[in-house]
C-alpha positions as CSV (number, residue, x, y, z in Angstrom):
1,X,-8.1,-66.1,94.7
2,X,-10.2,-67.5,91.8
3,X,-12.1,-63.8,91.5
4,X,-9.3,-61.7,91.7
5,X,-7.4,-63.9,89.0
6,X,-11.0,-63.1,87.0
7,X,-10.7,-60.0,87.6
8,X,-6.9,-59.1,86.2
9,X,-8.2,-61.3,83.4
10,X,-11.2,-58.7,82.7
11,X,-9.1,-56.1,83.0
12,X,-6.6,-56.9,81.0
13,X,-9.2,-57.7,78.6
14,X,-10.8,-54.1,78.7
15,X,-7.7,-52.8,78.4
16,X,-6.6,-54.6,75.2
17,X,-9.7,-53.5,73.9
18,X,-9.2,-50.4,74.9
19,X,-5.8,-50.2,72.9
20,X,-7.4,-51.8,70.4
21,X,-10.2,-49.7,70.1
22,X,-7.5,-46.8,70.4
23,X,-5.0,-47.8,67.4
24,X,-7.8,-47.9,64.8
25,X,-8.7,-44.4,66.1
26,X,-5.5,-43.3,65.6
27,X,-5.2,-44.8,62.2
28,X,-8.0,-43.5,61.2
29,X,-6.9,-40.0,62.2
30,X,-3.7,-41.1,60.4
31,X,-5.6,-42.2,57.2
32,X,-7.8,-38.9,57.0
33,X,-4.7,-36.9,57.2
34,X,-3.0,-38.1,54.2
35,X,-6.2,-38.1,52.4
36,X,-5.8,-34.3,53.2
37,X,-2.3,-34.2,52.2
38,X,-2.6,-36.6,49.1
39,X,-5.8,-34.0,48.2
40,X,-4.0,-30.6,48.8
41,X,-1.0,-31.8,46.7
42,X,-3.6,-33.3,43.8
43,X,-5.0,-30.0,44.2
44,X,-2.1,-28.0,43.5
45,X,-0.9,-30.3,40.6
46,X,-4.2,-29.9,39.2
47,X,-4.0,-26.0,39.4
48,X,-0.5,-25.4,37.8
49,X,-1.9,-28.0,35.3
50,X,-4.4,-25.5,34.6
51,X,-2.4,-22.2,34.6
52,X,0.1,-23.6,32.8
53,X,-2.5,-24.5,30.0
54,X,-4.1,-21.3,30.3
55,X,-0.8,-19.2,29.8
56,X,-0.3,-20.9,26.7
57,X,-3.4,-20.6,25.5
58,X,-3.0,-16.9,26.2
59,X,0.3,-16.9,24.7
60,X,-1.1,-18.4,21.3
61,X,-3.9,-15.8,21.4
62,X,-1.6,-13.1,21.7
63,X,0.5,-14.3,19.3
64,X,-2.4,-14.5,16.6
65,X,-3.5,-10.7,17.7
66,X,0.7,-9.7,16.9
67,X,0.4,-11.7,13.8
68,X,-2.6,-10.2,12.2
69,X,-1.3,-6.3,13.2
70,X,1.9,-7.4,11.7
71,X,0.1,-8.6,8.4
72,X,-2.4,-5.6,8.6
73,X,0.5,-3.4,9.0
74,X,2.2,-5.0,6.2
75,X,-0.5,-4.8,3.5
76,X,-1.1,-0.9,4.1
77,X,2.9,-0.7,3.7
78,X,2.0,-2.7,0.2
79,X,-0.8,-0.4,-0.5
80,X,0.9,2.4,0.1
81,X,4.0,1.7,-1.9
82,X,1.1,0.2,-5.0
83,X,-0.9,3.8,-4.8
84,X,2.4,5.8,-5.2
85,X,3.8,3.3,-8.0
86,X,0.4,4.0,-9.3
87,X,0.5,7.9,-9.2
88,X,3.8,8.0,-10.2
89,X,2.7,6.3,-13.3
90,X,0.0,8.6,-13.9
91,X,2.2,11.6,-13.4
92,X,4.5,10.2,-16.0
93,X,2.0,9.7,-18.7
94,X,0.1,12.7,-17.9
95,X,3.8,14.8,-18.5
96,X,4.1,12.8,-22.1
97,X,0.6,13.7,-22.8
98,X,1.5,17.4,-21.8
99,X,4.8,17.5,-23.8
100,X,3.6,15.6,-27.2
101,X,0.9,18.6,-26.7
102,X,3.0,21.2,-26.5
103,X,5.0,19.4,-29.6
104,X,2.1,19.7,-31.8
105,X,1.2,23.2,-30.6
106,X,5.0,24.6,-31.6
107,X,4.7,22.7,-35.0
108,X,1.8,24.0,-35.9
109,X,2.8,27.3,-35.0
110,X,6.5,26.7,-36.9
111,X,4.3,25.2,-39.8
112,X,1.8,28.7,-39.7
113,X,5.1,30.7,-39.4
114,X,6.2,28.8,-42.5
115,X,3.3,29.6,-44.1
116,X,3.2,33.0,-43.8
117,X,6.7,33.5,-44.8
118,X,6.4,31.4,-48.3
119,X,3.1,33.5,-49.0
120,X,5.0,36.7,-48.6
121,X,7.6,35.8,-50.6
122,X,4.9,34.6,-53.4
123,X,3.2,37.9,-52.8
124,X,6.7,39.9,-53.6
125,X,7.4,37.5,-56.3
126,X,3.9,38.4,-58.2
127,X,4.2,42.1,-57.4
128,X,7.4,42.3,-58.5
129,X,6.6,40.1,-61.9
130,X,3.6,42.5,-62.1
131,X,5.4,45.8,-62.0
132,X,8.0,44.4,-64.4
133,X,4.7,43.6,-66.8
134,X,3.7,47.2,-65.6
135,X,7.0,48.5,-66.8
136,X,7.4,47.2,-69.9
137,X,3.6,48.0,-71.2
138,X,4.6,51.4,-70.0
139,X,7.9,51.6,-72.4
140,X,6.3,50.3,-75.5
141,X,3.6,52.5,-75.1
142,X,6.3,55.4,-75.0
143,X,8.3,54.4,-77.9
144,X,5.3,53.5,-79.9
145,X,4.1,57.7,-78.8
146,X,7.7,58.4,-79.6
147,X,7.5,56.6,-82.9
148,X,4.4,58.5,-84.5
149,X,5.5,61.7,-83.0
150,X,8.6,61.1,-85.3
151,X,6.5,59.8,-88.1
152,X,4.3,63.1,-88.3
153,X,7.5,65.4,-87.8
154,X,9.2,63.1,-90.4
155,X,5.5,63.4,-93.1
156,X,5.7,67.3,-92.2
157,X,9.3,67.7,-93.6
């Protein structure tokens, strides 16, 4: 009677160990498995974290690449417009050069033109005056040939 009441008392003993001995195992299995969980959802945070900070970084770099085309494109536009302000500038003074050019040229030809015409009219001026001279040198010498012939016929009588 004593032995077998040792007995249930081992047993029951091993068993209670054996639960025992069973639970921690099972908590430990419990344990590792939200370790896993707890890792796989750090994980993930961790990763969107990251993507999330790359996409913006990408974002910004694009951003600067738009930026600079926009101010590239902007300054040829400026360029552009300066360089045709600048020819149209040109153009304009080279057209007064050309026209204050052609104003001298058709002066100077009104002035020779001018010219011309005073010195022909000088010209016929002395001609005339000289033919007049002519003329009258002419007549006196007549009258005074006209004169003496009269005289002589006039001595002869």
């Amino acid at each position: 009677k004593q032995e077998r009441k040792q007995e249930r008392k081992q047993e029951r003993k091993q068993e209670r160990k054996q639960e025992r001995k069973q639970e921690r195992k099972q908590e430990r299995k419990q344990e590792r498995k939200q370790e896993r969980k707890q890792e796989r959802k750090q994980e993930r945070k961790q990763e969107r974290k990251q993507e999330r900070k790359q996409e913006r970084k990408q974002e910004r770099k694009q951003e600067r690449k738009q930026e600079r085309k926009q101010e590239r494109k902007q300054e040829r536009k400026q360029e552009r417009k300066q360089e045709r302000k600048q020819e149209r500038k040109q153009e304009r003074k080279q057209e007064r050069k050309q026209e204050r050019k052609q104003e001298r040229k058709q002066e100077r030809k009104q002035e020779r033109k001018q010219e011309r015409k005073q010195e022909r009219k000088q010209e016929r001026k002395q001609e005339r005056k000289q033919e007049r001279k002519q003329e009258r040198k002419q007549e006196r010498k007549q009258e005074r040939k006209q004169e003496r012939k009269q005289e002589r016929k006039q001595e002869r009588k």
